[in-house]
C-alpha positions in Angstrom: 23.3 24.2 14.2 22.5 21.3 11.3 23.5 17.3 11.7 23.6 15.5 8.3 23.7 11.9 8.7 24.1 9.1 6.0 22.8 5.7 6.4 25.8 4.1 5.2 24.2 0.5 5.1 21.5 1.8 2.7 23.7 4.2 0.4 25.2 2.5 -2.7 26.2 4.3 -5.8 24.9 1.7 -8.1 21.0 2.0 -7.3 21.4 6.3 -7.1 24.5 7.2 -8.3 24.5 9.5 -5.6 22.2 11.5 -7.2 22.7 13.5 -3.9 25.6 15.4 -5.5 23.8 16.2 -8.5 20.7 18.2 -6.8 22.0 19.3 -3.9 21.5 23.6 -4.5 25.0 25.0 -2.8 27.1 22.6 -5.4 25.0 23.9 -8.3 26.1 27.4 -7.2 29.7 25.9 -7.3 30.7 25.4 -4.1 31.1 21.4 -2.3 28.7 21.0 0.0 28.2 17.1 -0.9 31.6 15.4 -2.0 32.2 11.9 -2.7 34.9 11.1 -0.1 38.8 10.5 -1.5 38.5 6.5 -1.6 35.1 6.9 -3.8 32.3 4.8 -1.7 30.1 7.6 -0.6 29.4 10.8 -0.3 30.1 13.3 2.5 27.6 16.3 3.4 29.1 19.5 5.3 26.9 20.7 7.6 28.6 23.7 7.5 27.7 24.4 4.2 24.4 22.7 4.2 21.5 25.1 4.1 18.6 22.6 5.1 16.7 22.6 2.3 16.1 19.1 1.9 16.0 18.8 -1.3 18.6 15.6 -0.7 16.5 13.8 1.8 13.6 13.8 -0.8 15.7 13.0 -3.9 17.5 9.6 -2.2 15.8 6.8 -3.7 17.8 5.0 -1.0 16.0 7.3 1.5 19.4 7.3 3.6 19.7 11.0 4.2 18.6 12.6 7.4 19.0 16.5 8.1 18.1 17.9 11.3 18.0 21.4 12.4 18.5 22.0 16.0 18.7 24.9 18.3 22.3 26.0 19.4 21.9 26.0 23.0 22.5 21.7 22.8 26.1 22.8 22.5 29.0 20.6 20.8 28.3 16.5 20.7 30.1 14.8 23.2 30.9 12.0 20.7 30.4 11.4 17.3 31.1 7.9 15.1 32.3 9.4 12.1 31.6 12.3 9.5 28.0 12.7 9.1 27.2 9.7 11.6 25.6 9.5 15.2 26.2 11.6 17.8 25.4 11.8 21.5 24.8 15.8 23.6 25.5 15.4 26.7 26.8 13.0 29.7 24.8 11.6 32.1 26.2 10.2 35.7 26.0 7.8 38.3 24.2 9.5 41.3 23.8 8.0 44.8 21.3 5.1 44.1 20.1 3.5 40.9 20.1 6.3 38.2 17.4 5.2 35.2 18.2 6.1 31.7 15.1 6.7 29.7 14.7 6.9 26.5 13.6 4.9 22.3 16.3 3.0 20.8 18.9 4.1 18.7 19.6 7.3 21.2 22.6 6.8 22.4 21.9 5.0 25.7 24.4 2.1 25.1 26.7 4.9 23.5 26.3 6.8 27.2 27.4 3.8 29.0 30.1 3.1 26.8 31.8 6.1 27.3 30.8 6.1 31.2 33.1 2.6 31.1 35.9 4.1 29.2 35.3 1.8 26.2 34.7 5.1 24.3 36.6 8.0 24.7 34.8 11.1 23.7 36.0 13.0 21.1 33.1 16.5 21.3 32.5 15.7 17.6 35.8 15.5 15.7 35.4 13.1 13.2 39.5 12.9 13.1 41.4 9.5 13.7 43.3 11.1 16.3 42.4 10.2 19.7 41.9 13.8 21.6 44.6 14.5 24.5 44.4 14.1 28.1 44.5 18.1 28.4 41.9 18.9 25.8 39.1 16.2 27.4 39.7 17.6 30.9 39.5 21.4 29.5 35.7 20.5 27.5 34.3 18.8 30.5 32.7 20.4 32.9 33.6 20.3 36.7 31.6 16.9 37.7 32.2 15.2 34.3 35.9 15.7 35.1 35.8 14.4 38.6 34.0 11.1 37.0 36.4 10.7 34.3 39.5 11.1 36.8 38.0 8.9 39.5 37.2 6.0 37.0 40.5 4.1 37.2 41.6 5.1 39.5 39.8 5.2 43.2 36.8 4.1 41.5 36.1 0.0 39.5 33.1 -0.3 37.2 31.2 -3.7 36.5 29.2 -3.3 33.1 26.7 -5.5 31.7 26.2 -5.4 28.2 22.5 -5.0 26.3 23.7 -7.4 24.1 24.2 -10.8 25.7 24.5 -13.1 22.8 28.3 -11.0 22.7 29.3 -13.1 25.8 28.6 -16.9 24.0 30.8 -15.4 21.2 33.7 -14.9 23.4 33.3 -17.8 26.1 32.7 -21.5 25.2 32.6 -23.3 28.8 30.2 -23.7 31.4 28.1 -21.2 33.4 30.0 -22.4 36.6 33.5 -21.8 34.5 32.0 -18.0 33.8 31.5 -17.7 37.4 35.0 -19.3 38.7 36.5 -16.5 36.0 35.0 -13.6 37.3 34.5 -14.4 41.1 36.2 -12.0 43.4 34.5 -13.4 46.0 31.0 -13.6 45.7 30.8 -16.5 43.7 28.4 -19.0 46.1 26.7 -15.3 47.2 25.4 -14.8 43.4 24.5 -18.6 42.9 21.8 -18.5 45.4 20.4 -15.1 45.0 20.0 -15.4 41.2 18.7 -18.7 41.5 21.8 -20.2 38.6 22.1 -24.1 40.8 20.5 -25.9 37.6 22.7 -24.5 34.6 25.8 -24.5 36.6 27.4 -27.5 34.2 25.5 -26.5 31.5 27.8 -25.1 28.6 26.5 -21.7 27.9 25.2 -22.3 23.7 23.0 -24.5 25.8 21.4 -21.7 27.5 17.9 -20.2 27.0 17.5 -16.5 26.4 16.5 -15.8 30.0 19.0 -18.0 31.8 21.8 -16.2 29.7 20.8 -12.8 30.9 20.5 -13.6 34.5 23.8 -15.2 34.3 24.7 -11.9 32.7 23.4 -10.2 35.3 24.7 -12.2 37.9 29.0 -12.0 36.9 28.7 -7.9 36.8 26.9 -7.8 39.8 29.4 -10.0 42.0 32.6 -8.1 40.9 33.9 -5.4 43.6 33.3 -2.5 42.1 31.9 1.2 43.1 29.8 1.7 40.1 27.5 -0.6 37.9 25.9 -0.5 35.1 23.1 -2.8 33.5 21.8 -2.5 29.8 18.5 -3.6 29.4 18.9 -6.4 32.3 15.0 -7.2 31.5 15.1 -8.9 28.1 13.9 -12.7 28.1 12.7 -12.3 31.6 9.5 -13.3 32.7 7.5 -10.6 35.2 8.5 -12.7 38.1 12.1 -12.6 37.1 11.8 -9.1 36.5 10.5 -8.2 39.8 13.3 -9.9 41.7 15.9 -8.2 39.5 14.5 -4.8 40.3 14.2 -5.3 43.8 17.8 -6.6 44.0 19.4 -3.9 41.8 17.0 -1.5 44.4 18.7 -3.0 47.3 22.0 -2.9 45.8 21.9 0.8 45.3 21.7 1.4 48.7 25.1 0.3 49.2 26.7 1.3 45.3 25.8 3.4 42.7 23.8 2.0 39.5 23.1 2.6 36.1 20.1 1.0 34.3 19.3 1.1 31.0 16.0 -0.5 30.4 12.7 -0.5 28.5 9.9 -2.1 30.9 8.6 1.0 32.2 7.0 -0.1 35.5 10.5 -2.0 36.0 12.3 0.9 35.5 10.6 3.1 37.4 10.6 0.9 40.0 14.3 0.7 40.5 15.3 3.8 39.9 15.6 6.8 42.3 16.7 9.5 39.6 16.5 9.1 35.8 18.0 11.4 32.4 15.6 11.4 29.9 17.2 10.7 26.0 15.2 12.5 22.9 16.2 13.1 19.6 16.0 11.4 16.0 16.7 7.4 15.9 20.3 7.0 14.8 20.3 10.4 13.8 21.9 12.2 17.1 20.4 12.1 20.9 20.6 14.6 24.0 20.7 14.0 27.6 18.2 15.4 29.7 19.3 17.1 33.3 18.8 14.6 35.9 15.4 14.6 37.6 13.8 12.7 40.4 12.2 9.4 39.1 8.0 10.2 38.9 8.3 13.4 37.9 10.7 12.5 35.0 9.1 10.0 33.8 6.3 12.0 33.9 7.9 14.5 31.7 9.1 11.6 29.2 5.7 10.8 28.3 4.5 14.1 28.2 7.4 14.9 25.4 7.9 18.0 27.3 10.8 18.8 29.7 10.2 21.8 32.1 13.7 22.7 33.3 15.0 22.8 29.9 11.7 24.4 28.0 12.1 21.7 25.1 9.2 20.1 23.6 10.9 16.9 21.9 7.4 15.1 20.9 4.7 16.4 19.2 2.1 14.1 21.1 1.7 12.8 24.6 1.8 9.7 25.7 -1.5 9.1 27.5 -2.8 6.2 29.7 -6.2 5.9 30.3 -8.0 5.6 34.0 -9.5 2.5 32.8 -8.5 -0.6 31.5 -9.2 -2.4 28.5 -12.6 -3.7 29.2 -13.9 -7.2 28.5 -15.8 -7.1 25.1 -19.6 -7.8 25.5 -20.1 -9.6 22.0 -20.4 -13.4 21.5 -17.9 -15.9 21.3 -16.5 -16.2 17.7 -14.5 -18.9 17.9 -13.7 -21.5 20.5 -11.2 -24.2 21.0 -11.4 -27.8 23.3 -9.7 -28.8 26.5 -5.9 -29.7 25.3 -3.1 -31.7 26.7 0.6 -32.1 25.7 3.4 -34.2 27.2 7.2 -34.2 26.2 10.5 -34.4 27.6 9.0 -34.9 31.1 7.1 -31.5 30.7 3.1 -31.7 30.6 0.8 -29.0 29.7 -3.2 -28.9 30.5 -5.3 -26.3 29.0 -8.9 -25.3 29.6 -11.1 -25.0 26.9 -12.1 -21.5 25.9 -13.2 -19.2 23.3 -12.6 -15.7 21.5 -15.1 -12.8 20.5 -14.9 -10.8 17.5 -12.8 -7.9 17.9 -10.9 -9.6 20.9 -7.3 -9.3 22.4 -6.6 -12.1 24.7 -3.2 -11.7 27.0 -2.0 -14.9 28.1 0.5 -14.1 31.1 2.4 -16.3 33.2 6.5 -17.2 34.0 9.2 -18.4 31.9 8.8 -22.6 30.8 5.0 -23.1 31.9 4.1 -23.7 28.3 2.4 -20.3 27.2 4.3 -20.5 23.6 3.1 -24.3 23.4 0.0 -23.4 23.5 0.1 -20.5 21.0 1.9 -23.5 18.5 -1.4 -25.6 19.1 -3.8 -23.2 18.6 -1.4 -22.2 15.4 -1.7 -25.6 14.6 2.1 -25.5 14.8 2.1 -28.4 17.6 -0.7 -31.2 17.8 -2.1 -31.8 20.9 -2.3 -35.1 22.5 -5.2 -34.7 23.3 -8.3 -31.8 22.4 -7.8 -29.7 19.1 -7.3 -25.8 18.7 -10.1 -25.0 17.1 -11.4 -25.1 13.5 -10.0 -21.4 12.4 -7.4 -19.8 10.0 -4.3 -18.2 11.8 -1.7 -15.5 11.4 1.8 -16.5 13.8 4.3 -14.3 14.7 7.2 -16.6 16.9 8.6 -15.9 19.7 12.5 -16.1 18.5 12.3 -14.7 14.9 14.9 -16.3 11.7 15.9 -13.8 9.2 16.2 -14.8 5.9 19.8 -14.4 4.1 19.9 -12.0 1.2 15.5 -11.1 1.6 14.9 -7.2 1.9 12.2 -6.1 4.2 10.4 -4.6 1.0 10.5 -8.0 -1.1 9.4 -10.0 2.4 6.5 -7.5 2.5 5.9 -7.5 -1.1 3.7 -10.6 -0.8 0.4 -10.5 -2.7 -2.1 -11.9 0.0 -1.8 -9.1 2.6 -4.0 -6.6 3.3 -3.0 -3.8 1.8 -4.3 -1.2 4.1 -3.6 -3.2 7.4 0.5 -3.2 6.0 0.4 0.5 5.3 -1.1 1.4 8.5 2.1 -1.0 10.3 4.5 -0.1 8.3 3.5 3.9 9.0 3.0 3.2 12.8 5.3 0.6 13.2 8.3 3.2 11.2 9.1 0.1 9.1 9.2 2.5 6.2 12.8 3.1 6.8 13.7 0.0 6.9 12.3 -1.4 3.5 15.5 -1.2 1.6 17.7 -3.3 4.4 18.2 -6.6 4.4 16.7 -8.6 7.5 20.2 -10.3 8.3 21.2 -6.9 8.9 18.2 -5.6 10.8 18.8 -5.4 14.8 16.3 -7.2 17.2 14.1 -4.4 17.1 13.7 -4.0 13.6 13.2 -7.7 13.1 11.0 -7.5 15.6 8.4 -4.4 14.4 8.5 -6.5 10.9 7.6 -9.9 12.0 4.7 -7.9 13.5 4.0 -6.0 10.7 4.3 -9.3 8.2 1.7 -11.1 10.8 -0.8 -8.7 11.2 -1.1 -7.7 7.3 -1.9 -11.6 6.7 -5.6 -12.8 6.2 -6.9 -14.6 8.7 -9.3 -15.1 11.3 -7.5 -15.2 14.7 -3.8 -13.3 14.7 -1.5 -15.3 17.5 1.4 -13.2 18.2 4.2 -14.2 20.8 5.9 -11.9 23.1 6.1 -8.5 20.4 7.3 -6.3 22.9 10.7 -7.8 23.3 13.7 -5.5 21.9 10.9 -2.5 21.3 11.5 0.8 23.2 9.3 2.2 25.3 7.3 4.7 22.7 7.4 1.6 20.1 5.0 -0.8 22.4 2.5 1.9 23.4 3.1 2.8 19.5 2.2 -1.5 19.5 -0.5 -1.0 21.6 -2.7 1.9 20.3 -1.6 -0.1 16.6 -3.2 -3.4 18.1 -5.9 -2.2 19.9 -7.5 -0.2 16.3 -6.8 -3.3 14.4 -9.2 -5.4 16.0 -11.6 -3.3 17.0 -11.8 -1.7 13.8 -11.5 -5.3 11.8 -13.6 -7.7 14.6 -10.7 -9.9 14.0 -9.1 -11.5 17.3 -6.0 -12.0 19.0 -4.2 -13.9 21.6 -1.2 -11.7 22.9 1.8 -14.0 25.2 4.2 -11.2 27.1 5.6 -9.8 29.7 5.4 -6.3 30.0 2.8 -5.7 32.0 1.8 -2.5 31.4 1.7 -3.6 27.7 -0.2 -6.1 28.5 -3.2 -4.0 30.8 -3.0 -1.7 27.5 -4.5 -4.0 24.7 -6.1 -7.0 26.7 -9.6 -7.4 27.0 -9.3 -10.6 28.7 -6.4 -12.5 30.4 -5.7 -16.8 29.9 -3.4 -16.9 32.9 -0.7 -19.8 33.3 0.7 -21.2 36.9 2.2 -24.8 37.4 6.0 -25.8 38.3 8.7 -24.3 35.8 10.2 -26.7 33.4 7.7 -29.7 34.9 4.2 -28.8 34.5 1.8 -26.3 33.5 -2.1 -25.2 33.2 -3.7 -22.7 31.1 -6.8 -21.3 32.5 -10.0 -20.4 30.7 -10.2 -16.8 29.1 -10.9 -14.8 32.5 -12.3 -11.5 33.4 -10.1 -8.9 33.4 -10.0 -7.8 37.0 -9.7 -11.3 37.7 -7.0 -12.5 35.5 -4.9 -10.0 36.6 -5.4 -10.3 40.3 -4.9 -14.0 40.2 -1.4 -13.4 38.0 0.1 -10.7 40.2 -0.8 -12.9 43.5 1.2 -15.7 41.8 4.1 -14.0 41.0 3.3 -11.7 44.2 3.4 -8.4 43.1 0.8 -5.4 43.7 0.2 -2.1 41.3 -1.0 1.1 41.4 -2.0 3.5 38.7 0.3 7.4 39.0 -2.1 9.9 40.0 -1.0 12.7 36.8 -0.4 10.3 34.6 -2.2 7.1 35.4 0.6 5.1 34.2 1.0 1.6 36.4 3.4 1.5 38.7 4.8 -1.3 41.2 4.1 -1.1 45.1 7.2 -1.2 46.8 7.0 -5.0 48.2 6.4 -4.7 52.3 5.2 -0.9 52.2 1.5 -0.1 53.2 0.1 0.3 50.0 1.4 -3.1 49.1 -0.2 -5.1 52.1 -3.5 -3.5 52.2 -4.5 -4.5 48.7 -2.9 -7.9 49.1 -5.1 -8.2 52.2 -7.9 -6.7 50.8 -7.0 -9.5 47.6 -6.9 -6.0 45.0 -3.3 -6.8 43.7 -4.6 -5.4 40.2 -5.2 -1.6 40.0 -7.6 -1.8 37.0 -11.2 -1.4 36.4 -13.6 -2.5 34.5 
């Protein structure tokens, strides 16, 4: 069984012209196995044909061409977008609870929900225009797949919110409270207080931040009556407080209705869920469902890159999490910067004075609007301070929200001649930014962006490398990819970092020592002092209130269910932090 897929936003017959059809074995021998398609814009490979040589995929200069040889027993895609395009094995379902899908991007999760809402139909790989009948779909699906597909419609009302919520200002130009009003079927007042949405209620939504778009989001699929919901990565632009309240609510609400969460903060994730399908495969390439399994244990098997049930080894190494912490670096302080203070629009930030050591990787943790990204801009020199300085020292920044330039290819933005040429080759390898050096980066998706802002900031020279929130938009693999990248950077270089995000599991992984932020939201906030590790984290976990434990097989963090024994001993006992030193 052989999938042939064609990048068609790389592929262009005036850089190769298609010099795909010109090597390609089985057409010297006569026959068409790669055919320019009848209206002439690119070529079409039949994987029937196809004898996986590869001789294609190393001849694209565009390197566009992916061919994948996989065992029969997957059986027939489920859907497919076109001829040699994505396609998704397998169906996963809505069980009892919140079901947790698991997987990297660009595996066909979002696909999965699509067609679980009926905005895609499947069509088991038939790459014809017409839409397959009623009688066919009910004869390929299996027993409970047809019970779903029946059901949804019918007895059964799903509520879907979408990954991407950026779509919803597109389509809606009034005010959070008019969103509300147009959805409500009669938990309107019910969703206001619980999500915490009082203050942007006459705020038009372009005015919105990141984070108070997605809980509003959130907050209109969660109040319609429905039997079945579904939530794409509900997590992004929320802080670890926001997080937690979200998983606990989407926990609570599966005890009544059945759940779908797609999502990449692992210790969210597993948190929430009661079951999860684990996704493997080849990014954009095709992707298979996993049976269902309970959520430790699959997990579990995700990072492992083994699954039992099915006898598949989809990764060639595991994902491994050490029994100890980062530890806090012994060496002297390299650089150091004064007490600061900054005042604007009735918002005032005070930061204690600290340092960095050579070969350093300072988290700096806290929630949404205390000021953690105002005082990354005035260490970057970015922002002034008002009072204090940042420190006499050369920086490398990586934003939080990223701007891609217009008509810029990732190779000509990483073409510049004063980066290090081994740091960019070891981020563009680990990173898999490779790929993606012949796209433009108005074309690139969040994630891409994201791994080449990273990749552009840590190949610059400089002393201390500031980087806000790089986990955002990367999958799972890609920030403990991040982390293991990060962490042999500066160790290996003595360089130093400051790190601002949210994920805490990211975080444990490549800090040495936390600068931990409290204060009111949106009024004031304070910056402590680099802090011991152990004691950063427990003073950050008891502000948010939120205690963690590391999995006994794979030592991964995970969250104490809030209330439960575990939970109030090691709040009692002031251990909110499961790390040592």
């Amino acid at each position: 069984m052989r999938i042939a897929v064609i990048d068609r936003d790389l592929c262009t017959r005036e850089k190769c012209g298609y010099v795909c059809e010109k090597v390609c074995p089985v057409n010297r021998m006569g026959k068409e196995c790669v055919v320019t398609e009848e209206e002439g814009r690119y070529p079409v490979i039949s994987e029937q044909l196809c004898i996986g040589c590869g001789i294609c995929v190393k001849k694209c200069p565009m390197s566009c061409i992916s061919i994948i040889n996989l065992k029969e027993e997957i059986g027939s895609p489920l859907y497919q977008y076109g001829v040699n395009a994505f396609r998704i094995h397998g169906m996963p379902l809505p069980k009892d609870g919140v079901t947790g899908l698991v997987g990297k991007n660009g595996i066909g999760k979002t696909t999965s929900l699509r067609i679980l809402t009926k905005q895609l139909r499947p069509n088991f790989g038939s790459t014809k225009r017409k839409k397959i009948s009623d009688e066919d779909l009910m004869a390929k699906f299996t027993m409970e797949q047809r019970r779903y597909w029946e059901a949804l419609g019918s007895t059964a009302k799903a509520s879907y919110k979408p990954q991407n919520v950026e779509q919803i200002r597109g389509v809606f130009d009034g005010t959070a409270a008019e969103l509300l009003r147009k959805f409500d079927e009669g938990r309107k007042d019910e969703v206001i207080g619980k999500f915490q949405l009082e203050k942007i209620l006459g705020r038009k939504l372009s005015q919105l931040s990141g984070g108070e778009m997605q809980k509003l989001a959130i907050a209109v699929a969660y109040m319609k009556n429905a039997d079945i919901y579904f939530f794409d990565e509900p997590t992004n632009y929320l802080d670890i407080a926001e997080r937690m309240k979200i998983a606990v609510l989407l926990k609570e609400f599966g005890e009544k209705k059945k759940v779908m969460l797609a999502e990449h903060d692992l210790a969210i994730l597993d948190y929430a869920s009661d079951y999860v399908y684990l996704f493997w495969g080849d990014e954009n390439v095709y992707g298979v469902v996993s049976n269902v399994k309970n959520v430790r244990g699959g997990i579990n098997e995700y990072l492992s890159g083994f699954l039992k049930d099915e006898n598949i080894k989809f990764r060639e190494r595991e994902i491994v999490f050490s029994r100890f912490s980062e530890g806090e670096r012994k060496k002297p302080p390299k650089f150091s910067y004064s007490p600061m203070k900054k005042a604007y629009n009735g918002f005032a930030l005070s930061c204690d004075g600290g340092d960095v050591r050579e070969g350093e990787i300072v988290g700096i943790v806290g929630r949404n609007a205390l000021g953690k990204s105002t005082f990354v801009k005035m260490l970057a020199g970015v922002e002034k301070p008002d009072e204090g300085e940042g420190g006499q020292f050369k920086v490398s920044y990586k934003p939080q929200y990223i701007k891609a330039e217009e008509g810029v290819t990732v190779e000509q933005l990483l073409s510049a001649k004063d980066l290090n040429a081994s740091v960019l080759n070891e981020c563009r390898r680990r990173l898999d930014v490779n790929r993606l050096l012949l796209k433009e980066l108005d074309e690139l998706s969040g994630g891409e962006l994201q791994r080449v802002a990273i990749t552009l900031a840590l190949s610059r020279e400089a002393d201390i490398y500031l980087l806000d929130e790089p986990s955002a938009f990367l999958d799972i693999e890609q920030r403990l990819n991040l982390g293991d990248l990060l962490r042999a950077i500066f160790s290996d270089s003595g360089k130093s970092a400051f790190v601002v995000d949210h994920d805490v599991v990211f975080v444990d992984a490549i800090a040495s020592r936390l600068v931990v932020f409290d204060g009111e939201q949106s009024s004031r906030g304070h910056a402590s002092a680099p802090l011991k590790k152990r004691d950063g984290m427990n003073a950050f976990l008891k502000l948010v209130d939120v205690s963690m434990r590391r999995d006994k097989d794979s030592n991964r963090p995970r969250i104490n269910k809030p209330g439960s024994v575990l939970d109030r001993e090691q709040k009692e006992s002031g251990s909110y932090y499961y790390g040592e030193n």
